[in-house]
C-alpha positions in Angstrom: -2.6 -4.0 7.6 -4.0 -3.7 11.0 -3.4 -7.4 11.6 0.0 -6.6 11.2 0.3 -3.9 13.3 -1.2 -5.8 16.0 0.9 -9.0 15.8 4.0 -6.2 15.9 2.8 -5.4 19.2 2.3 -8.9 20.2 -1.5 -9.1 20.9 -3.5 -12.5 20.7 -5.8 -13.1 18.2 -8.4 -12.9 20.9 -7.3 -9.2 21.7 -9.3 -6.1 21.5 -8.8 -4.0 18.2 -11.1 -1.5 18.5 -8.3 1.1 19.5 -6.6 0.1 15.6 -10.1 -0.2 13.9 -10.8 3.4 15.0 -7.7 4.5 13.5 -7.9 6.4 9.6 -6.3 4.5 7.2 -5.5 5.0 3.9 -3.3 3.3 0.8 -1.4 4.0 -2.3 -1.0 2.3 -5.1 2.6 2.3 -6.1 2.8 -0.2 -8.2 0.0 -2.3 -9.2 1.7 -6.0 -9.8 0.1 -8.7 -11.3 -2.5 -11.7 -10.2 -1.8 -14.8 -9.3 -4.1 -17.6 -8.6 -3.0 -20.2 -6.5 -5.1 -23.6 -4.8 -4.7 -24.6 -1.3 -6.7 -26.9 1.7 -6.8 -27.0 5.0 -7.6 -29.4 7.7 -11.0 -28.9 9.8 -10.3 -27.2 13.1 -12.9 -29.7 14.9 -12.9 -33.1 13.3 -9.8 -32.8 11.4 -11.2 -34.0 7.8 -10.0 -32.0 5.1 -11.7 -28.8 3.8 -12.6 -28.9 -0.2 -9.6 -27.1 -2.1 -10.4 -23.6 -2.7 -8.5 -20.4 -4.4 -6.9 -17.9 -3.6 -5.7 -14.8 -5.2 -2.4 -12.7 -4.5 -0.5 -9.9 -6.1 3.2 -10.3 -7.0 5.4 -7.5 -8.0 2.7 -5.2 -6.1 4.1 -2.7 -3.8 1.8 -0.3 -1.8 2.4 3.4 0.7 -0.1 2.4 3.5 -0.8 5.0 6.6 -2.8 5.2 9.4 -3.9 8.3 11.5 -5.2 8.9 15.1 -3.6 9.2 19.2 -0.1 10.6 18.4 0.9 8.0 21.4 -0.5 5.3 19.3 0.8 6.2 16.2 4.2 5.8 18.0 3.8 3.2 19.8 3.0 1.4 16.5 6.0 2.8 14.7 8.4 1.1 17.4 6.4 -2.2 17.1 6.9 -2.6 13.1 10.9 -1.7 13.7 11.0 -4.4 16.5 7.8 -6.7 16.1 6.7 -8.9 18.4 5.6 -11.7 16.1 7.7 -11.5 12.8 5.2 -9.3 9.9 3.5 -11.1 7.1 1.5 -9.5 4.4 -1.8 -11.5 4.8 -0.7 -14.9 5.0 2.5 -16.5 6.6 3.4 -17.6 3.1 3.5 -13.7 2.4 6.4 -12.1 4.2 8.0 -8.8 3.1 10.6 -8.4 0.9 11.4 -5.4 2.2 11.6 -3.6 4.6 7.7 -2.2 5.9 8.5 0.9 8.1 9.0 4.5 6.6 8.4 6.6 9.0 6.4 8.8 11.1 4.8 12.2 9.3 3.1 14.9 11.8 1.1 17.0 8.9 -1.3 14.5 8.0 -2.5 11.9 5.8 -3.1 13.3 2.7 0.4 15.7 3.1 2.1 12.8 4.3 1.3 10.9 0.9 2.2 13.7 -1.2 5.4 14.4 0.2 6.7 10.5 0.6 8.6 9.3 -2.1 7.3 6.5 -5.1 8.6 3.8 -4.0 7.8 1.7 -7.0 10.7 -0.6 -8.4 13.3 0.9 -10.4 12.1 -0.8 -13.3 8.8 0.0 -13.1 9.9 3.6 -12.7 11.0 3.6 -15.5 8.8 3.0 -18.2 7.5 6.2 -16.5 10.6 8.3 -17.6 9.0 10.7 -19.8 7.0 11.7 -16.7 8.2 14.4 -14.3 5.3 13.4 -12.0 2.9 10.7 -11.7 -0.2 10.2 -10.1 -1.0 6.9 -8.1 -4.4 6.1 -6.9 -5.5 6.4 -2.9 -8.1 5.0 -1.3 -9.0 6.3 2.1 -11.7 6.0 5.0 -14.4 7.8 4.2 -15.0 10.8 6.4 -18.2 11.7 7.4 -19.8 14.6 5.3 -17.6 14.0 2.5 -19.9 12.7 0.2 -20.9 8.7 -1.5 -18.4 6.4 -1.3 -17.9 2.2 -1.5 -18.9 -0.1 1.0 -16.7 -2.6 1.9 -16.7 -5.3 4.4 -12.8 -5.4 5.8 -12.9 -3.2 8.9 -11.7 -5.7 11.9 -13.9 -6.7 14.5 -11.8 -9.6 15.7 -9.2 -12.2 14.8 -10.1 -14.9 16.6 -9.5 -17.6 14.0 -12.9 -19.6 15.8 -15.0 -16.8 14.6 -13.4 -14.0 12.8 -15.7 -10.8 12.2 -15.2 -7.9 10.3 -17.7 -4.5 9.5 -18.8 -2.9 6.8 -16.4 1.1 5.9 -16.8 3.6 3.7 -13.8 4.7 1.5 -13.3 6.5 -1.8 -10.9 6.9 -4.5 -8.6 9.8 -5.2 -5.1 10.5 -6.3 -2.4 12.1 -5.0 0.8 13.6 -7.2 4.7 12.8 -6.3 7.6 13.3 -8.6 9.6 10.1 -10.4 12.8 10.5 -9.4 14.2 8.7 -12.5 12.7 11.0 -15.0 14.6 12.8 -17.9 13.7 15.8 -20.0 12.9 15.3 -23.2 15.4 16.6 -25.6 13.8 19.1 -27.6 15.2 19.0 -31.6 17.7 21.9 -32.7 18.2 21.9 -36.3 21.9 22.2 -37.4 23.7 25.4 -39.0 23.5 24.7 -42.4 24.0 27.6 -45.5 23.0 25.3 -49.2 24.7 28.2 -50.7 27.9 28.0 -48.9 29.6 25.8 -50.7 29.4 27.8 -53.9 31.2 30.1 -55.4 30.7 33.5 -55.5 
C-alpha cells in the first residue's frame, strides 16, 4: 500500500519513505478471496542467467478497506496522487492492477470511525450470502500503538524500494473488528398462522 502511494506521487524507488512509513495504517477485510499459486523466473540483475523458478501466492476475488493516518497535508496530498497518479497503481506486482477504482475518500474523525462509518464494499454476491445479517463484522488489522498491549510482529514496514537492495522493519499490529451494516440485507419473515375455525364448516 505504501508502494502505491508513493509511485502515485511519482517518487523513485531510490526516494525517502520515511515520511509514509511513519504514517498509521490499518486494513479491512472485506472480502477474503481465494489463493492462487502461480510460478514465475526472472533474469539475474548482474550476469543475466536466469533465477531458479520460484512461487508466488495471490488472492483473487479479495477486496480490502485500507487507511492511513498522520500530517492532514499529507494525507491530502496523497488523496490527490491516487485520483491522478503519477505512475499508473498496481496492487503488488505490475501483473496486479485494480479492477476498480482505489480512492474513497478522505475521513477527518479518525481511523477506527472512519472504518466504521465506510460502507462494505464487498461484491454484491458475496453480500449476499450474508443476507440474513443486518450487520457484519470484518476483521482489522492495525499498527500497533504503543501502550496498547501484545501484538504480532511482522517484517513489512518499508525502509526502501530500491530494487538493488530492498529493506523492510519489523511493526507491531493486532487484530480487531469493526461493525458496518450489509446494505443488501432482508428481514426475516416471521410465520403468521392463518384464520382458521375446524368448526366452521359445520352446522349448527
Amino acid at each position: 500500500m505504501l508502494g502505491l502511494l508513493a509511485a502515485a506521487q511519482g517518487r523513485d524507488r531510490g526516494a525517502d519513505v520515511s515520511d509514509l512509513a511513519a504514517l498509521t495504517f490499518v486494513v479491512r477485510l472485506d472480502q477474503p478471496g481465494t489463493r492462487v499459486r502461480d510460478y514465475q523466473t526472472a533474469h539475474h540483475g548482474d550476469t543475466g542467467k536466469s533465477m531458479p523458478v520460484s512461487e508466488r501466492f495471490y488472492l483473487s476475488d479479495a477486496v480490502f478497506v485500507a487507511a492511513v493516518e498522520g500530517d492532514e497535508d499529507l494525507i491530502d496530498a496523497l488523496y490527490r496522487a491516487v485520483r491522478a497518479p503519477t505512475f499508473l497503481p498496481f496492487l503488488g506486482r505490475r501483473s496486479c492492477p485494480p479492477s476498480r477504482p482505489i480512492d474513497l475518500s478522505v475521513h477527518r474523525c479518525g481511523l477506527w470511525k472512519a472504518l466504521s462509518a465506510e460502507p462494505w464494499q464487498a461484491s454484491v454476491w458475496f453480500q449476499r450470502r450474508h443476507v440474513r445479517e443486518r450487520c457484519v463484522e470484518l476483521e482489522v488489522i492495525a499498527d500497533l500503538v504503543a501502550g496498547e498491549g501484545p501484538g504480532d510482529t511482522v517484517r513489512d514496514q518499508p525502509l526502501s524500494f530500491d530494487p538493488r537492495h530492498r529493506r523492510y522493519g519489523l511493526r507491531c499490529v493486532r487484530s480487531s473488528v469493526v461493525t458496518v451494516a450489509n446494505p443488501l440485507s432482508a428481514p426475516r419473515r416471521t410465520f403468521v398462522p392463518p384464520k382458521h375455525d375446524p368448526m366452521g364448516l359445520l352446522e349448527s
